[in-house]
C-alpha positions in Angstrom: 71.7 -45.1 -15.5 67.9 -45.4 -15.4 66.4 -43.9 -18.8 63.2 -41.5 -18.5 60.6 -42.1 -20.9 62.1 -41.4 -24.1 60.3 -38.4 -26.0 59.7 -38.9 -28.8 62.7 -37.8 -31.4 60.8 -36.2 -34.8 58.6 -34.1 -32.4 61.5 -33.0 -30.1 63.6 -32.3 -33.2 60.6 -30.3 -34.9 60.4 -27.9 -31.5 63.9 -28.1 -31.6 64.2 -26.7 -35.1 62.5 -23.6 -33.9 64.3 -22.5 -30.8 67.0 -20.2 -31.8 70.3 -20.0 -31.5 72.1 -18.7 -28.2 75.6 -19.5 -28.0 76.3 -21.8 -24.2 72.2 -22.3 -23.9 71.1 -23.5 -27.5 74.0 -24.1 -29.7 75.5 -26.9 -31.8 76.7 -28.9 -28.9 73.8 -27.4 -26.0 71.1 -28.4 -28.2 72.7 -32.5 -28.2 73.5 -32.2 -24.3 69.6 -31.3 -24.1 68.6 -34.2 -26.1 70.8 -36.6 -23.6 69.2 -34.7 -21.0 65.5 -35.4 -22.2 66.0 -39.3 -22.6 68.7 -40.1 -19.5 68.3 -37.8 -17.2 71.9 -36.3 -17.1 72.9 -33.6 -18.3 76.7 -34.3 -19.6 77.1 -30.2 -20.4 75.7 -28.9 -17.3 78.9 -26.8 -16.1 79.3 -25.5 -19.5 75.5 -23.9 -19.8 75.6 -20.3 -19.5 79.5 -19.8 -19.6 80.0 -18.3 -23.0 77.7 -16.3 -24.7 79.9 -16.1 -28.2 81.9 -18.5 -30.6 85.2 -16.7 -29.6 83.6 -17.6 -25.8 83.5 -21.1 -26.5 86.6 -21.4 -28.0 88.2 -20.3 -25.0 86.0 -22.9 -23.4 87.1 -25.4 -25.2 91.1 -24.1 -25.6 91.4 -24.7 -21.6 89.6 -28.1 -21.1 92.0 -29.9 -24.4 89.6 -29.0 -27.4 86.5 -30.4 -28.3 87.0 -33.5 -29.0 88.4 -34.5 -25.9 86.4 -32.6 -23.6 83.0 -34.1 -24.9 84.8 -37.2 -25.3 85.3 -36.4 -21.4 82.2 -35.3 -19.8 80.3 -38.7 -22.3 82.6 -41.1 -20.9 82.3 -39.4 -17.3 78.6 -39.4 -17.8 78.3 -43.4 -18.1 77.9 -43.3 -21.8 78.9 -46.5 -23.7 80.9 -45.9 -27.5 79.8 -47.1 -30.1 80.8 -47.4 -33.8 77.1 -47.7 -35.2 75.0 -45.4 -33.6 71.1 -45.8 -33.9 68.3 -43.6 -34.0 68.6 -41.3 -30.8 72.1 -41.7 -30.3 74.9 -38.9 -30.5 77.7 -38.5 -31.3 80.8 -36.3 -32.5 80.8 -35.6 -36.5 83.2 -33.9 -39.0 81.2 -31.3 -40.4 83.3 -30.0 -43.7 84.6 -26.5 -44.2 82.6 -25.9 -47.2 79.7 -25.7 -45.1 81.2 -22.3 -43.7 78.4 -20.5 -44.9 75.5 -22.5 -43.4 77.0 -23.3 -40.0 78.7 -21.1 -37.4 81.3 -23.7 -36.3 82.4 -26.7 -39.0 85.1 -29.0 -38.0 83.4 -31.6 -35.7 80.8 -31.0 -34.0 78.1 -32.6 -32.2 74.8 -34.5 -33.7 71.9 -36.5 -33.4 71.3 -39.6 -35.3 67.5 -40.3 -36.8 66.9 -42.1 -39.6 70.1 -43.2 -41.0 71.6 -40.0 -40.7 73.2 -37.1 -38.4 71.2 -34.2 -37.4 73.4 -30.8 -36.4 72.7 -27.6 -35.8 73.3 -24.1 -36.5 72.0 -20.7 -36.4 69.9 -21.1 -39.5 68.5 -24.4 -38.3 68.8 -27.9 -38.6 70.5 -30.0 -41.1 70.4 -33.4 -42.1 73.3 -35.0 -43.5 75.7 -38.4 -43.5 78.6 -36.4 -42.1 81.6 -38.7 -41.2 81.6 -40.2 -37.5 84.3 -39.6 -35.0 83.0 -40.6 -31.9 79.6 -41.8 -30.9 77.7 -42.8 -27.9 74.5 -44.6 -27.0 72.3 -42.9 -25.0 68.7 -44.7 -25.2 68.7 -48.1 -23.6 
């Protein structure tokens, strides 16, 4: 896997920041699957973009193809992605994001994230947040 030159991550995350949300284009998992896009080339959600265009959409996504998890777990592994247990700045990786953030973020449970800095970036539809959610799985994805 040959990587591109790698953007640079506070300015991608600041245009980032301001795209809003669009449920299977710009999301809490579509805006990670850009990010690996950006810096490797590959696009690990590329049959998924455009598919659903609600939560309750996803869901069925994500019902059919073993839950989320394992289908990013999947299409990561698929992709040439190596694990790992320490990601570094740039990397991604799957997060627990807790139930009492219901009110900020469309989807808690795990979902997908960016790390920078020390700590995991998500999304929602109010933004970006920055915080040391717990790690489930992660992947490297600048080399």
């Amino acid at each position: 896997m040959a990587a591109l030159l790698t953007p640079d991550l506070a300015a991608w995350l600041s245009e980032q920041g301001r795209r809003p949300w669009v449920w299977g284009e710009c999301d809490c998992t579509m805006w990670v699957a850009d990010w690996i896009k950006a810096v490797s080339g590959i696009d690990p959600a590329e049959r998924y973009r455009g598919r659903y265009r609600t939560q309750r959409g996803a869901e069925h996504v994500l019902k059919h193809r073993g839950g989320f998890v394992q289908m990013v777990g999947w299409r990561m592994d698929d992709a040439g992605f190596a694990r790992t247990a320490a990601p570094g700045d740039g990397d991604v990786g799957i997060v627990k994001a807790p139930i009492a953030r219901a009110r900020t973020m469309p989807v808690v449970g795990t979902v997908m994230g960016i790390r920078y800095r020390g700590t995991w970036i998500t999304r929602s539809a109010i933004g970006l947040h920055f915080e040391n959610f717990e790690l489930v799985n992660g992947w490297t994805v600048i080399r």
